[in-house]
C-alpha positions in Angstrom: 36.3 -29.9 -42.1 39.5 -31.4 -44.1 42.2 -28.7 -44.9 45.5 -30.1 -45.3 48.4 -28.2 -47.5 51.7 -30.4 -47.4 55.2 -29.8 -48.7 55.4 -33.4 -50.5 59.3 -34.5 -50.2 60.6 -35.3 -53.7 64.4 -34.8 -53.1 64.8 -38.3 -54.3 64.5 -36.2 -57.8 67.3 -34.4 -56.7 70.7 -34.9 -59.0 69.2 -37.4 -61.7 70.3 -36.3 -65.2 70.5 -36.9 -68.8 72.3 -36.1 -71.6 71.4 -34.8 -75.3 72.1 -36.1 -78.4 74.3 -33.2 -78.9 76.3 -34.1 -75.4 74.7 -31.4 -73.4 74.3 -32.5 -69.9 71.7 -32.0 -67.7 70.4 -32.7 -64.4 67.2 -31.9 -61.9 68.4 -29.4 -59.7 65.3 -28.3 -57.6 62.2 -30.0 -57.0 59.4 -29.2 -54.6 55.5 -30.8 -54.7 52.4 -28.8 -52.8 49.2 -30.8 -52.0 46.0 -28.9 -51.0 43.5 -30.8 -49.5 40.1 -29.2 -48.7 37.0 -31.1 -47.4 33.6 -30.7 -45.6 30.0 -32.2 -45.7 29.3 -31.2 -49.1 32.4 -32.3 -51.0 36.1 -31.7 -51.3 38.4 -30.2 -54.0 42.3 -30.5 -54.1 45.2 -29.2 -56.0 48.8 -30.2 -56.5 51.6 -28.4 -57.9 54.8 -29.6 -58.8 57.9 -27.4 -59.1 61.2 -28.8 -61.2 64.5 -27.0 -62.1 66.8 -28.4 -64.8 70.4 -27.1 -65.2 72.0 -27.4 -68.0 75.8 -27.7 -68.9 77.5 -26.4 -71.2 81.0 -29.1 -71.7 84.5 -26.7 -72.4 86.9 -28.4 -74.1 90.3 -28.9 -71.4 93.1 -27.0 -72.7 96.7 -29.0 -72.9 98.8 -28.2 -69.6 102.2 -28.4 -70.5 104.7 -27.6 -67.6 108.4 -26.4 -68.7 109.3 -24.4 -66.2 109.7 -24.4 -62.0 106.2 -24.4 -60.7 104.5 -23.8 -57.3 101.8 -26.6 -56.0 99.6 -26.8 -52.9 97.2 -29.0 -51.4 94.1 -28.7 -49.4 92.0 -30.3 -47.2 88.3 -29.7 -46.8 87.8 -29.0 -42.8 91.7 -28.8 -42.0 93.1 -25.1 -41.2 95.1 -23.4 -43.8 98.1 -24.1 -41.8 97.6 -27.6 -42.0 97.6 -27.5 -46.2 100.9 -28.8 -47.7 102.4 -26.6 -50.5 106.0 -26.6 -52.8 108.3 -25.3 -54.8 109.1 -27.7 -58.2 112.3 -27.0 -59.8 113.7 -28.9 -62.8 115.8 -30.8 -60.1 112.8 -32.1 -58.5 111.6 -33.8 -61.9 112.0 -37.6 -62.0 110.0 -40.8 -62.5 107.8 -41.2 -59.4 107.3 -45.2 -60.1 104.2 -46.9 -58.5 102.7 -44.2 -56.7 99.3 -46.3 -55.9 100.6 -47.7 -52.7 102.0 -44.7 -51.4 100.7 -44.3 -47.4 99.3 -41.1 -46.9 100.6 -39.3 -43.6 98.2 -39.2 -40.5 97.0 -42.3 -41.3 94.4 -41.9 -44.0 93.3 -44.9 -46.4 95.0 -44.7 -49.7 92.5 -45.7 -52.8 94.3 -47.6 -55.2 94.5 -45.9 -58.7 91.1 -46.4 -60.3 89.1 -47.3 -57.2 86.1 -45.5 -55.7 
């Protein structure tokens, strides 16, 4: 006598999307597949089942950010202790022209990405 019941692996469904006509996104974001197998001298029956969530997206339109004023910034780091984030104060002082800010090396030694890249 046969009886098998698998958990197919179809993950690779995982993250593909589309979008509407309307500009609604959406994207697969569970998927499971059950496979029943059950078989002896007289015959055999089997039954699949296929489970498939799709989220949808609703797109916000970004408000303007305008900045006239001092302002507090901070950085963070996934994995790196709060301690090791980087944070300051902007005043109007601070304000100028940064330039070409694509080759800047990153402290520790990280790889800097050029503008655009990756």
């Amino acid at each position: 006598m046969v009886n098998l019941d698998e958990l197919v692996d179809i993950s690779w469904l995982l993250g593909m999307e589309t979008t509407a006509e309307s500009g609604q996104r959406a994207w697969v974001s569970q998927a499971k597949q059950q496979t029943i197998l059950k078989m002896n001298e007289v015959g055999a029956r089997a039954k699949s089942a296929v489970a498939i969530a799709v989220t949808r997206s609703i797109e916000m339109p970004k408000p303007d950010m305008v900045i006239n004023g001092p302002f507090l910034v901070w950085f963070e780091r996934e994995g790196l202790a709060p301690s090791r984030s980087s944070s300051g104060h902007i005043t109007q002082e601070d304000w100028r022209n940064p330039g070409d800010i694509s080759k800047v090396v990153p402290p520790c030694g990280g790889e800097t990405v050029p503008r655009g890249a990756g």
